[in-house]
PyMOL CGO cylinders between C-alpha atoms (Angstrom):
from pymol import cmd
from pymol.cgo import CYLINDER

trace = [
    CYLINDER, -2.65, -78.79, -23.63, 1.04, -78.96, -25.14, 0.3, 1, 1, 1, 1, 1, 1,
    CYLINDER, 1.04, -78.96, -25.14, 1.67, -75.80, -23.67, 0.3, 1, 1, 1, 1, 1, 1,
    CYLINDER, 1.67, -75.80, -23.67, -0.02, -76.79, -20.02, 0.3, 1, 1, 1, 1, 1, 1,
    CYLINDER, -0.02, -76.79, -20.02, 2.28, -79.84, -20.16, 0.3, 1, 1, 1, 1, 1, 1,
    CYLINDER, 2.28, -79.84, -20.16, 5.64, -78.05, -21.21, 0.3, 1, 1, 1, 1, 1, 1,
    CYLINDER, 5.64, -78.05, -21.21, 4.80, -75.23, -18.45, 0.3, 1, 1, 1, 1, 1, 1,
    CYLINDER, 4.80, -75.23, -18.45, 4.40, -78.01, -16.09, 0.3, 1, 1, 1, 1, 1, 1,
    CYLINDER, 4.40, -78.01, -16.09, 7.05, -79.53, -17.39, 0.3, 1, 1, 1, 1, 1, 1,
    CYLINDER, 7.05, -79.53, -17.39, 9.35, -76.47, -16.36, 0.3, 1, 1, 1, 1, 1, 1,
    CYLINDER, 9.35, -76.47, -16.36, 8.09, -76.43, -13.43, 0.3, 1, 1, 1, 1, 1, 1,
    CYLINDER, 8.09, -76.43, -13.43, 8.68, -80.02, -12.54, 0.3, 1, 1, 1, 1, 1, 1,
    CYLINDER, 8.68, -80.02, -12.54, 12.67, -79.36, -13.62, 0.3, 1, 1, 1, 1, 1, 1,
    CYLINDER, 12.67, -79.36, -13.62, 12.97, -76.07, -11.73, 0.3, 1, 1, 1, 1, 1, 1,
    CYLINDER, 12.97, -76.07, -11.73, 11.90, -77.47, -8.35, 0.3, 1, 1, 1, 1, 1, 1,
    CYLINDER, 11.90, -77.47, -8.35, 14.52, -80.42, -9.16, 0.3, 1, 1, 1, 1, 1, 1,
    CYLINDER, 14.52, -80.42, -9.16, 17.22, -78.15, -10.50, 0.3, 1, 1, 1, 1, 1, 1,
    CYLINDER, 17.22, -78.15, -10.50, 17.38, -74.23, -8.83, 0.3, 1, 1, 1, 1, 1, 1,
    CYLINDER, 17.38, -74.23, -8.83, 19.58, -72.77, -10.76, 0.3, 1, 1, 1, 1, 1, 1,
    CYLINDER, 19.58, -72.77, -10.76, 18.06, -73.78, -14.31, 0.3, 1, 1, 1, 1, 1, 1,
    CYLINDER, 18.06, -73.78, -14.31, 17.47, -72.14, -17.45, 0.3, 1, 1, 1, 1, 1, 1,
    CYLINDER, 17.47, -72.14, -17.45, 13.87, -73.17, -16.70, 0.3, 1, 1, 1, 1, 1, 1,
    CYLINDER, 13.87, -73.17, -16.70, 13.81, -70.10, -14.54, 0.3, 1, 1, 1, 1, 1, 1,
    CYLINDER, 13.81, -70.10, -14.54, 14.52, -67.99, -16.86, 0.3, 1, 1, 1, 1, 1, 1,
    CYLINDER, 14.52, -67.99, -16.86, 11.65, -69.18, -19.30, 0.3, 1, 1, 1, 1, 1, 1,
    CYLINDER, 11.65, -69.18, -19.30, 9.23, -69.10, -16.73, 0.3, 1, 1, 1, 1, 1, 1,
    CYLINDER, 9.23, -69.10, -16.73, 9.86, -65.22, -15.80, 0.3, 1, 1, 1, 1, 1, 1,
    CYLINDER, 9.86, -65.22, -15.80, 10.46, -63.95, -19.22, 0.3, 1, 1, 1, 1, 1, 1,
    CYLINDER, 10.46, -63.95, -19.22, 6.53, -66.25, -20.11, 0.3, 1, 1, 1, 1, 1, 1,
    CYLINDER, 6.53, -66.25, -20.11, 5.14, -63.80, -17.48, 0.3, 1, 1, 1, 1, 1, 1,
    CYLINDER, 5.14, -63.80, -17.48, 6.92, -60.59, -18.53, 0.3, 1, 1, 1, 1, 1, 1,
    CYLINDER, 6.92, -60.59, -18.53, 3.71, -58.52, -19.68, 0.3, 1, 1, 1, 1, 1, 1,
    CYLINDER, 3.71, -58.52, -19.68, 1.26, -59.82, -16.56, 0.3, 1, 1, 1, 1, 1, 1,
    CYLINDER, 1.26, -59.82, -16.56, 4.58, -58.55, -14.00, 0.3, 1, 1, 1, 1, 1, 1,
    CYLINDER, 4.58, -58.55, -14.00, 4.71, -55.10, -15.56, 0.3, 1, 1, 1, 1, 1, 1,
    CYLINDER, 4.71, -55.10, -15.56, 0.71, -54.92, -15.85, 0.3, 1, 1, 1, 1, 1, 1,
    CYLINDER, 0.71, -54.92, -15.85, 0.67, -55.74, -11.82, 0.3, 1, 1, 1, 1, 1, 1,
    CYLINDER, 0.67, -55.74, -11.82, 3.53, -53.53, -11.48, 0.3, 1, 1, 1, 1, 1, 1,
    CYLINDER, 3.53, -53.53, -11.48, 1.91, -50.48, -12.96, 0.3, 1, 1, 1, 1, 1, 1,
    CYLINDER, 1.91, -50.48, -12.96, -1.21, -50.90, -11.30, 0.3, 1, 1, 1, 1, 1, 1,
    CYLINDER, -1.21, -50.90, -11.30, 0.90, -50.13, -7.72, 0.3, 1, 1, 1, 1, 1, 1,
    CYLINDER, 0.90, -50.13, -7.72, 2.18, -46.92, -7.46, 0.3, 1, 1, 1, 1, 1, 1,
    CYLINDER, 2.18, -46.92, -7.46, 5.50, -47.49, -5.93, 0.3, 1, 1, 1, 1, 1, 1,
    CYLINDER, 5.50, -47.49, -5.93, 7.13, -44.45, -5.71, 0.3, 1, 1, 1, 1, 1, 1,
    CYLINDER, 7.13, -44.45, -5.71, 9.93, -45.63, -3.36, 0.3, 1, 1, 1, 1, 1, 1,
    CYLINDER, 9.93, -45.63, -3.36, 11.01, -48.40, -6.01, 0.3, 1, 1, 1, 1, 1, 1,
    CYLINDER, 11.01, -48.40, -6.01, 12.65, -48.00, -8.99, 0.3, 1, 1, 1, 1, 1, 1,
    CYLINDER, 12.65, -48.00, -8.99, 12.08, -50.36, -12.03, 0.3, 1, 1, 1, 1, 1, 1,
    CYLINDER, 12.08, -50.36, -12.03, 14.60, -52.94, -11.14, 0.3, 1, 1, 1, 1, 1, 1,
    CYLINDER, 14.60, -52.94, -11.14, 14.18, -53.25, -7.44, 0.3, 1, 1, 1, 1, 1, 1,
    CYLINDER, 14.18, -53.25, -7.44, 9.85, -53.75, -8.76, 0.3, 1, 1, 1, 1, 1, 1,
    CYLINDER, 9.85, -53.75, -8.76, 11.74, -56.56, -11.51, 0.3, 1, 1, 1, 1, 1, 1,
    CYLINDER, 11.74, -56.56, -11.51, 13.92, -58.44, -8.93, 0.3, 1, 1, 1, 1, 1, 1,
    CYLINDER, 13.92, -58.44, -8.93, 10.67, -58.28, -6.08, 0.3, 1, 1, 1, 1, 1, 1,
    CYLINDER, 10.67, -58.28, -6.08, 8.73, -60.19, -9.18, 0.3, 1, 1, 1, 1, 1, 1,
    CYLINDER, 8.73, -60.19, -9.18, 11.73, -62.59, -9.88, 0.3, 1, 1, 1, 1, 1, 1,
    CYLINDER, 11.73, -62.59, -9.88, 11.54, -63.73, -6.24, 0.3, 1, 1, 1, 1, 1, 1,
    CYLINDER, 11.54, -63.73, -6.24, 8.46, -64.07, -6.23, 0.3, 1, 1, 1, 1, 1, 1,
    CYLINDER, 8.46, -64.07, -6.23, 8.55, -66.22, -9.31, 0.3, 1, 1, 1, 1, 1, 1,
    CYLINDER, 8.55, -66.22, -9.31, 10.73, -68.65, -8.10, 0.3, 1, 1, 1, 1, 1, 1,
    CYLINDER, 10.73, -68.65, -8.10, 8.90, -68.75, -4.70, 0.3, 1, 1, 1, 1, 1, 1,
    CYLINDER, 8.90, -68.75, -4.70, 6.06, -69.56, -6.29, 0.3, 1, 1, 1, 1, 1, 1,
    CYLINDER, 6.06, -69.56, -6.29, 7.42, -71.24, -8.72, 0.3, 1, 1, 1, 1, 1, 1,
    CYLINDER, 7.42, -71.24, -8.72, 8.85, -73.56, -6.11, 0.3, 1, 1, 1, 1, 1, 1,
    CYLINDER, 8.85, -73.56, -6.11, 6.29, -74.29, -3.91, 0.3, 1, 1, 1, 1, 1, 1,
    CYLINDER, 6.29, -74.29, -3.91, 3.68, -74.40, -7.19, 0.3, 1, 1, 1, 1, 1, 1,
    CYLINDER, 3.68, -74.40, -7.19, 1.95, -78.01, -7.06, 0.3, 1, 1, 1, 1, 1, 1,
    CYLINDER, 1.95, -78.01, -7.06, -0.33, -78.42, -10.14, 0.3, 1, 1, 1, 1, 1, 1,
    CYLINDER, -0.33, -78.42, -10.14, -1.89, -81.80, -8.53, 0.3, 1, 1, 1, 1, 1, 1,
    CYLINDER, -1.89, -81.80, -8.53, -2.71, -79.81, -5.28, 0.3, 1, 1, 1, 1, 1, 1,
    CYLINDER, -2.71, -79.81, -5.28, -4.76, -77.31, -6.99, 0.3, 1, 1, 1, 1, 1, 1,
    CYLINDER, -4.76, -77.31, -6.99, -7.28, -76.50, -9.27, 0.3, 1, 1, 1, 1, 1, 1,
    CYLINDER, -7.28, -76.50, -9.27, -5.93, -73.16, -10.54, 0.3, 1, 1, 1, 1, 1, 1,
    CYLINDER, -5.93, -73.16, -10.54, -3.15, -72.26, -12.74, 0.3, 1, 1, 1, 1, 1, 1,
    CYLINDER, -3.15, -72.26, -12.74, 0.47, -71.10, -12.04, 0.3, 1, 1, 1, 1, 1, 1,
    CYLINDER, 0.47, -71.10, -12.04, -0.12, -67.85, -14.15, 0.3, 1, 1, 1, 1, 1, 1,
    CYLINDER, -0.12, -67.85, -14.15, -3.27, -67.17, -11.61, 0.3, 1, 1, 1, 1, 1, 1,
    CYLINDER, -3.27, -67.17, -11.61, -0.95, -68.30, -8.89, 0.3, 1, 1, 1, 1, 1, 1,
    CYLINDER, -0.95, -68.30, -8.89, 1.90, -66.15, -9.55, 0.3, 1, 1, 1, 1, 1, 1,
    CYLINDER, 1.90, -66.15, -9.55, -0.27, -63.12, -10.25, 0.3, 1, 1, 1, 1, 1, 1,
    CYLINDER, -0.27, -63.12, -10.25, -2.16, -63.52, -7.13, 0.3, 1, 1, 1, 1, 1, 1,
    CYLINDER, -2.16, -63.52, -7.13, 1.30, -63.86, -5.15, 0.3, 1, 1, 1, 1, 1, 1,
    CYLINDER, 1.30, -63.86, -5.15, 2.69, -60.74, -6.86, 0.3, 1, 1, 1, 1, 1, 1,
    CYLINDER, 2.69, -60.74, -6.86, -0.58, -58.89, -6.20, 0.3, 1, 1, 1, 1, 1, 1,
    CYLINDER, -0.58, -58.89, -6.20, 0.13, -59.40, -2.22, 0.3, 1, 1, 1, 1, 1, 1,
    CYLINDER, 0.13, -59.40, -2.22, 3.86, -58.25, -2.37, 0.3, 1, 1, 1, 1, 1, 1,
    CYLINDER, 3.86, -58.25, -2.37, 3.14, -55.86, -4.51, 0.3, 1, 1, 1, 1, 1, 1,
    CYLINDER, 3.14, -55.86, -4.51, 0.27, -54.67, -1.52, 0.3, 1, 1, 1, 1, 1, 1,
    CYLINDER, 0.27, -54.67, -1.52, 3.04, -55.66, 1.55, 0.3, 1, 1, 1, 1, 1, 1,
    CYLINDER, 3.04, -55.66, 1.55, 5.12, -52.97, -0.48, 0.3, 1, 1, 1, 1, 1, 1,
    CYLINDER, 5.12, -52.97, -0.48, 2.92, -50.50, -0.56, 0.3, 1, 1, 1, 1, 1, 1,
    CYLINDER, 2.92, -50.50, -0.56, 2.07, -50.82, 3.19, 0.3, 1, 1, 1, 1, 1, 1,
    CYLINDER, 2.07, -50.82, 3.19, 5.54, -50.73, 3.99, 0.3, 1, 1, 1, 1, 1, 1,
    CYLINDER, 5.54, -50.73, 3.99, 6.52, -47.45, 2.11, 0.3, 1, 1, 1, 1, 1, 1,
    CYLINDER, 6.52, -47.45, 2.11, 3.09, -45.96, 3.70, 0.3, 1, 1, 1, 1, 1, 1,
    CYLINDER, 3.09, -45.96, 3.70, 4.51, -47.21, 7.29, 0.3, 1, 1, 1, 1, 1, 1,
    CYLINDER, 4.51, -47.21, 7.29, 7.92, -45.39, 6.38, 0.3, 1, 1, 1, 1, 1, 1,
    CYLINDER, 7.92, -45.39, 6.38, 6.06, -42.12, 5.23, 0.3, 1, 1, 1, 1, 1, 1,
    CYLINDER, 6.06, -42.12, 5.23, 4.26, -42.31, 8.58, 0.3, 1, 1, 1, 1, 1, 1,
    CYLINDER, 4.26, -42.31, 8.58, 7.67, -42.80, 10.25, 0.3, 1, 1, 1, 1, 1, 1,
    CYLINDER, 7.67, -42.80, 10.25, 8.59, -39.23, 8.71, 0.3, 1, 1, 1, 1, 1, 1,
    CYLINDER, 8.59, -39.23, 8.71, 5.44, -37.68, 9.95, 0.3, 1, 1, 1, 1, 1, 1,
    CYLINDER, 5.44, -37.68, 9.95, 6.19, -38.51, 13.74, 0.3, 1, 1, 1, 1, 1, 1,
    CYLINDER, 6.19, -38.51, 13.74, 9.41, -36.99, 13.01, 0.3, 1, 1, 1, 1, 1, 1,
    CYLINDER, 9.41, -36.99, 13.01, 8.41, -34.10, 11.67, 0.3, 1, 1, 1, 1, 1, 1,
    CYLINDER, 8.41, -34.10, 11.67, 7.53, -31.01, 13.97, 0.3, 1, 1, 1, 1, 1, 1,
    CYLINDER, 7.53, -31.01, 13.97, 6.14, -27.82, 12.58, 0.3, 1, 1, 1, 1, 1, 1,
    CYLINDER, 6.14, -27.82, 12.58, 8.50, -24.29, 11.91, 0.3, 1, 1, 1, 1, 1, 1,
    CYLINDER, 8.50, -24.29, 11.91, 6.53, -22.51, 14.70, 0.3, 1, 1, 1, 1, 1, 1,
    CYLINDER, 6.53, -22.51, 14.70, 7.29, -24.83, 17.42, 0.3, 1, 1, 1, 1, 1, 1,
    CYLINDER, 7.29, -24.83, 17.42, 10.71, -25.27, 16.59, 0.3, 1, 1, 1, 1, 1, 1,
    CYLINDER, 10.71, -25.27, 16.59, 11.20, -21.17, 17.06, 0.3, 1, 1, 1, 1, 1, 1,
    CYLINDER, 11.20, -21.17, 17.06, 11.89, -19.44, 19.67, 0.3, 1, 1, 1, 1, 1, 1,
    CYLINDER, 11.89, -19.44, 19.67, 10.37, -15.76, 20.24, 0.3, 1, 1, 1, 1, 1, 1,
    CYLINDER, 10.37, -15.76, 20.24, 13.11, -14.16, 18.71, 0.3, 1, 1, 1, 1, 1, 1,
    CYLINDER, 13.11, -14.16, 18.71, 13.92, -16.85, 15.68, 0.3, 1, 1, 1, 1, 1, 1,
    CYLINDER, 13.92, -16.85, 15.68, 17.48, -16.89, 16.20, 0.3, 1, 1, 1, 1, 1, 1,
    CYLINDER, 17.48, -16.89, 16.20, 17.25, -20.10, 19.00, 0.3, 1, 1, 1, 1, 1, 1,
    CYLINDER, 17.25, -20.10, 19.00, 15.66, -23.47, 18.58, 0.3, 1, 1, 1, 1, 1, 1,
    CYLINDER, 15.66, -23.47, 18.58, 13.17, -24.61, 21.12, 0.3, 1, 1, 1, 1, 1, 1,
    CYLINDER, 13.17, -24.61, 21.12, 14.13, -27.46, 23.40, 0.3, 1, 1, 1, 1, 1, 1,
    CYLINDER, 14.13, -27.46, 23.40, 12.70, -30.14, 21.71, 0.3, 1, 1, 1, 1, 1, 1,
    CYLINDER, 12.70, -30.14, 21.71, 14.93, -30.11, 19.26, 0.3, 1, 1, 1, 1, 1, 1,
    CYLINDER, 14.93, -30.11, 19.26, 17.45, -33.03, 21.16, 0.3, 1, 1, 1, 1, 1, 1,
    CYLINDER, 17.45, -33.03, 21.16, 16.85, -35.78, 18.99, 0.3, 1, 1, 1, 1, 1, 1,
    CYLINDER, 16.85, -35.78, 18.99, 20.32, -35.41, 16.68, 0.3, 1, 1, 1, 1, 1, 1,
    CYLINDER, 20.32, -35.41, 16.68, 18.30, -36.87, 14.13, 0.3, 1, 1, 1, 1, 1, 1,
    CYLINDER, 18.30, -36.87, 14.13, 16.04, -33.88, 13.99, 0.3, 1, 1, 1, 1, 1, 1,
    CYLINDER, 16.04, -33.88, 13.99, 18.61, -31.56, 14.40, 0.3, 1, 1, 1, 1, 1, 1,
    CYLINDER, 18.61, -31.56, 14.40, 20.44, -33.19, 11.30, 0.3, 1, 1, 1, 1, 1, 1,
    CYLINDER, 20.44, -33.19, 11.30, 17.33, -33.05, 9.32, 0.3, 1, 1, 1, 1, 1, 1,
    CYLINDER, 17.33, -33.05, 9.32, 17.00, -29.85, 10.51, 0.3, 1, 1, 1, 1, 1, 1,
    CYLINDER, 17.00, -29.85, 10.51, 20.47, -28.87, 9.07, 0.3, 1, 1, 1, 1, 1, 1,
    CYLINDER, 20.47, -28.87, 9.07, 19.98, -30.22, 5.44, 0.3, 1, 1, 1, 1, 1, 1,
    CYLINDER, 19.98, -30.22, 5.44, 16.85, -28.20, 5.30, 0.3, 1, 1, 1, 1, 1, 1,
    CYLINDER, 16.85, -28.20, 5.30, 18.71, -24.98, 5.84, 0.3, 1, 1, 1, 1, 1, 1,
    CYLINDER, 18.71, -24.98, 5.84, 21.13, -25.97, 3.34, 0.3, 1, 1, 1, 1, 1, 1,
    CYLINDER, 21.13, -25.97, 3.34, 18.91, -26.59, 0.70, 0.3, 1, 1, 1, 1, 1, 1,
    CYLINDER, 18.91, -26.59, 0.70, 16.31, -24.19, 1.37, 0.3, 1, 1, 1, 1, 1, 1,
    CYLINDER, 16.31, -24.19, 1.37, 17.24, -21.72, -1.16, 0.3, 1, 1, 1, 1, 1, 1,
    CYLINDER, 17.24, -21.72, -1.16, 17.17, -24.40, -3.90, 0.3, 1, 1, 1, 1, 1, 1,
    CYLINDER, 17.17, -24.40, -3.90, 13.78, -26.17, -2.44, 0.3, 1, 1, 1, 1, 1, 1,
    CYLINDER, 13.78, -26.17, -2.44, 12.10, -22.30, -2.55, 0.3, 1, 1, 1, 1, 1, 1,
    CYLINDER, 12.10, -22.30, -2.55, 11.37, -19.50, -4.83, 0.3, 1, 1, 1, 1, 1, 1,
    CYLINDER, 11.37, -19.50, -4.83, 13.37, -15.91, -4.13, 0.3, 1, 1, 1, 1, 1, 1,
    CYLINDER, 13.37, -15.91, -4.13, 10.21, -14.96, -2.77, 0.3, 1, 1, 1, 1, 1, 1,
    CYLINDER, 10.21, -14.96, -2.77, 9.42, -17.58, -0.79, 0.3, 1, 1, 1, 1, 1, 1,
    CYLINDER, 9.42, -17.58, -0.79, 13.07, -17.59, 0.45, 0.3, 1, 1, 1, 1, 1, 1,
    CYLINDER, 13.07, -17.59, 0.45, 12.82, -14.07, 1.25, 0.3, 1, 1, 1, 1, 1, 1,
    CYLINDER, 12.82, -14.07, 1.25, 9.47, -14.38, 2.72, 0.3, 1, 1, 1, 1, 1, 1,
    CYLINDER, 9.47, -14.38, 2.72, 10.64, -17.32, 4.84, 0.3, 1, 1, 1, 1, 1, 1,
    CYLINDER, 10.64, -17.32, 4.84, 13.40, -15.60, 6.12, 0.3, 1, 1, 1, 1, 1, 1,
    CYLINDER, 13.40, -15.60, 6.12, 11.66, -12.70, 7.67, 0.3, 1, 1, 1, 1, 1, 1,
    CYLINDER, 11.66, -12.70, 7.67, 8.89, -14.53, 8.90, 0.3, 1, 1, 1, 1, 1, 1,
    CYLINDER, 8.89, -14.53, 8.90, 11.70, -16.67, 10.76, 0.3, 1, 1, 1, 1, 1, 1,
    CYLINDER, 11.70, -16.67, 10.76, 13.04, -12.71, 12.05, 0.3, 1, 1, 1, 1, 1, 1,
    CYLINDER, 13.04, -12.71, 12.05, 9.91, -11.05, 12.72, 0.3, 1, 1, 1, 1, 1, 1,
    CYLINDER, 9.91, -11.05, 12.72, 7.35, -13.90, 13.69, 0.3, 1, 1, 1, 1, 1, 1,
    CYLINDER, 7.35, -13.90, 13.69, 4.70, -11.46, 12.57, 0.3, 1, 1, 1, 1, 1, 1,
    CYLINDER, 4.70, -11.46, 12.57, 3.49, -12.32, 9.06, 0.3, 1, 1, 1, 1, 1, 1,
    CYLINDER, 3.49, -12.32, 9.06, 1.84, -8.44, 9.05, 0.3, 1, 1, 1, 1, 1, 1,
    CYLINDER, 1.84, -8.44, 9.05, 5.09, -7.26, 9.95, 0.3, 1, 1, 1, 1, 1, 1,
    CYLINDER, 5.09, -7.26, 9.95, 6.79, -9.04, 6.77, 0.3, 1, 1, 1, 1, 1, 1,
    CYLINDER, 6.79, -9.04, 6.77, 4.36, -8.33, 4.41, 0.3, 1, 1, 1, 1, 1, 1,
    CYLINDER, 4.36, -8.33, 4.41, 5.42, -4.39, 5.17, 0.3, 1, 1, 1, 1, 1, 1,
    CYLINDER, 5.42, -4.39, 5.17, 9.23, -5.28, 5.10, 0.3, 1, 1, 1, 1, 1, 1,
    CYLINDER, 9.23, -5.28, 5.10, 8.70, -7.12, 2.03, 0.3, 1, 1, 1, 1, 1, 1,
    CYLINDER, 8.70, -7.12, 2.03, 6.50, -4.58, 0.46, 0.3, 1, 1, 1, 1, 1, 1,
    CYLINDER, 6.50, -4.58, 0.46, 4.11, -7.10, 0.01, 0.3, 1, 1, 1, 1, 1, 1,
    CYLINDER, 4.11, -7.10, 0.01, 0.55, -8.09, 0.55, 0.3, 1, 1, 1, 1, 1, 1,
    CYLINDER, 0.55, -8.09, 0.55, -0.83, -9.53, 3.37, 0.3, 1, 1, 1, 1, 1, 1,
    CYLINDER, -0.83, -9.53, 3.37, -2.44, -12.16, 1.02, 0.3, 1, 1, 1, 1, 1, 1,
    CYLINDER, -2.44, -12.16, 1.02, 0.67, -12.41, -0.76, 0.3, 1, 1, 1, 1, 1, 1,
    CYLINDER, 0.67, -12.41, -0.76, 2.51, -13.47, 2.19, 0.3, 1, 1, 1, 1, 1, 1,
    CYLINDER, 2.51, -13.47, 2.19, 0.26, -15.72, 3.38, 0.3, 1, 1, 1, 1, 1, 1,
    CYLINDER, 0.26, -15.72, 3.38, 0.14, -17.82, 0.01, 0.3, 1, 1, 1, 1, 1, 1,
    CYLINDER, 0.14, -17.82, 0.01, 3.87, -17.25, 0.29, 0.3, 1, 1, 1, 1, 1, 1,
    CYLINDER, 3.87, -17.25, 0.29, 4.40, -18.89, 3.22, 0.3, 1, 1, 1, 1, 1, 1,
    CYLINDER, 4.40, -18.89, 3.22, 1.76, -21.78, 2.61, 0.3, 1, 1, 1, 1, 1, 1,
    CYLINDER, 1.76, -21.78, 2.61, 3.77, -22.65, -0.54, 0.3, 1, 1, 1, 1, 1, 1,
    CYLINDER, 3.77, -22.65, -0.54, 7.18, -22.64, 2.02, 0.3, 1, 1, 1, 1, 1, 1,
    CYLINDER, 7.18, -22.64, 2.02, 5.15, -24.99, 4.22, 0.3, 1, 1, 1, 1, 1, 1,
    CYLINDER, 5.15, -24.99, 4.22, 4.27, -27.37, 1.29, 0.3, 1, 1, 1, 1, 1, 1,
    CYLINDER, 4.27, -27.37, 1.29, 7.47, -27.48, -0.12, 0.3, 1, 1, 1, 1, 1, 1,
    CYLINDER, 7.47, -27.48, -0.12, 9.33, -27.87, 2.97, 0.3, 1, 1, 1, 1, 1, 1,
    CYLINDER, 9.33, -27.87, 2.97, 7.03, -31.09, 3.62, 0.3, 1, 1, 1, 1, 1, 1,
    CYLINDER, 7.03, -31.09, 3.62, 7.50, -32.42, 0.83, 0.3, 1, 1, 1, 1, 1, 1,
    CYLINDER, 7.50, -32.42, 0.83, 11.16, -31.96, 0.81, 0.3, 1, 1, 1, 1, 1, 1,
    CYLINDER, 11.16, -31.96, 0.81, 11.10, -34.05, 3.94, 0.3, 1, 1, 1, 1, 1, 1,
    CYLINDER, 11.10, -34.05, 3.94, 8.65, -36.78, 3.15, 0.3, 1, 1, 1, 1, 1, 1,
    CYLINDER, 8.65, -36.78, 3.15, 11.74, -37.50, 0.50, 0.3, 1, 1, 1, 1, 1, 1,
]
cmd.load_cgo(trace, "trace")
């Protein structure tokens, strides 16, 4: 009950007095239940700290607007539940900004012209064609040799029988070839 009361307590002086050291107490009580939640949520787009300072806003948030004579349940449930739903708002949001990539995304073979050296016209967007520009650059570092080289004749030939015979290659080869290009490359741009 001594506990209860001091928590309370803490609680009481934090809602008087912001910036307290009660704060403090409070987030550092509920370390291990924040990095359990925070674990259980893959969030990829956040590193540690921005996942830390999330949870310390929603500590004093709930901490705040926490009123033990209101309700039957406890702050710790409170808080977890809280941190639970940002925690899930996160996660929509980074899925809403990997579907905002998608739309943006437009596949090799439409962006080619017949003879590879020309990019269709739907390539206007300056956004695209800046994407488009990085991915050139880094191409040789996001693909094998082989892939590179692979990638680079399909780009010249269009024919992916005709560069397995430049390449000396197989036309299984090739094919697994370029469908490792094609994963990479998305993945590269879902970055």
């Amino acid at each position: 009950m001594k506990y209860n009361d001091s928590l309370t307590d803490l609680l009481g002086y934090l809602q008087k007095e912001p910036n307290s050291l009660a704060f403090q107490i409070i987030f550092q009580k509920y370390r291990p239940m924040i990095i359990t939640v925070i674990k259980k949520f893959n969030l990829t787009s956040h590193d540690t700290d921005d996942l830390f300072q999330e949870a310390s806003l929603v500590c004093y948030q709930t901490a705040c607007s926490f009123d033990p004579k209101k309700t039957a349940t406890t702050y710790g449930a409170f808080f977890k539940l809280s941190l639970i739903n940002h925690c899930r708002t996160l996660v929509r949001q980074e899925n809403a900004q990997k579907r905002e990539v998608q739309k943006h995304l437009t596949s090799l073979e439409g962006l080619l012209e017949v003879n590879g050296d020309t990019f269709s016209s739907k390539t206007k967007d300056p956004y695209e064609l800046v994407q488009l520009h990085l991915l050139y650059e880094h191409l040789p570092q996001i693909l094998s040799p082989l892939e590179y080289q692979v990638f680079c004749a399909k780009i010249n030939c269009h024919n992916t029988d005709e560069v397995a015979q430049q390449l000396h290659l197989s036309r299984s080869q090739t094919y697994n070839a370029l469908a490792r290009c094609h994963q990479k490359i998305t993945a590269w741009c879902q970055q």
